[in-house]
C-alpha positions in Angstrom: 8.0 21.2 -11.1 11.0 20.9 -8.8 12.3 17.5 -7.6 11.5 18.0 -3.9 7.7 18.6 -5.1 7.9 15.4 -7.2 9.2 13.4 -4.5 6.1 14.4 -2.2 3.8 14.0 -4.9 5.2 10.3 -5.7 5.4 9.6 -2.3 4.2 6.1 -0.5 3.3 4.6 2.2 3.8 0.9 2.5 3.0 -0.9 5.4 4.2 -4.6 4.7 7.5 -5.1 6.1 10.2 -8.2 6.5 10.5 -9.5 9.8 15.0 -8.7 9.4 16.2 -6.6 11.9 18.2 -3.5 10.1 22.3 -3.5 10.6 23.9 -0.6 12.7 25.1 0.9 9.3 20.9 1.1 8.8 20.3 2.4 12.5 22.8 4.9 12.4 21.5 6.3 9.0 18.3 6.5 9.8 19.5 8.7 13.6 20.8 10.7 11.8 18.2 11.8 9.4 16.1 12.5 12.3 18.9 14.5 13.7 18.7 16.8 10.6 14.6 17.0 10.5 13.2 20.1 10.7 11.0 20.9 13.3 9.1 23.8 15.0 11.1 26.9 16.2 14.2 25.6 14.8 14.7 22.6 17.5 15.9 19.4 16.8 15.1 17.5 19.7 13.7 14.6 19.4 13.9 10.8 20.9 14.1 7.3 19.5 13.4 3.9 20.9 14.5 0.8 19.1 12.7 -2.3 19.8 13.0 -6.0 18.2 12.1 -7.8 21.0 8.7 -9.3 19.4 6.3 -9.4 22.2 7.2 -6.1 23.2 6.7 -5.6 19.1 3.1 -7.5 19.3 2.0 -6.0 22.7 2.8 -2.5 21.0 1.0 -3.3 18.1 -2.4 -4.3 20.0 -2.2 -0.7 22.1 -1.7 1.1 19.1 -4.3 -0.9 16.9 -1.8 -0.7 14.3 -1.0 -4.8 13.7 2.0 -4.0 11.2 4.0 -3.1 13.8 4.0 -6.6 15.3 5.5 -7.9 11.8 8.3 -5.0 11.5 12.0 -6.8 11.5 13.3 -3.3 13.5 10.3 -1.1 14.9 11.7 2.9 15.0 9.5 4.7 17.6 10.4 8.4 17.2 8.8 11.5 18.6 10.0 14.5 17.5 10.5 17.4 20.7 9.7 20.9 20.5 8.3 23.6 23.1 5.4 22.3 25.1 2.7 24.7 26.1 3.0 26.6 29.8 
């Protein structure tokens, strides 16, 4: 079995996180991963929003029902771009 397959298969997800906001360093890192993701038709648009203000944090956590995102240090919100239909 090939390490990328092995990496999938011991993937997880872990939604507990420290309320630390990340460094630039961490910020920069992480841009620039999804810089290099692979998307649909060869595209790699995409668009990020960085938020650590914590009501924003706990007012997006209560539309998206998802109350782990109120708790994150340095909340990521990334949508990945691509043709939209005509």
């Amino acid at each position: 079995m090939n390490e990328t397959i092995k990496t999938q298969l011991n993937h997880r997800t872990i939604r507990a996180f420290k309320d630390q906001p990340l460094t630039k360093e961490e910020v920069d890192l992480l841009v620039e991963v999804a810089q290099r993701t692979a998307s649909s038709m060869y595209l790699q648009a995409y668009s990020i929003i960085s938020v650590t203000d914590p009501e924003l944090k706990k007012a997006l956590a209560a539309v998206s029902g998802q109350p782990y995102v109120a708790t994150s240090g340095h909340l990521l919100i990334s949508r990945n771009g691509g043709c939209l239909p005509r």
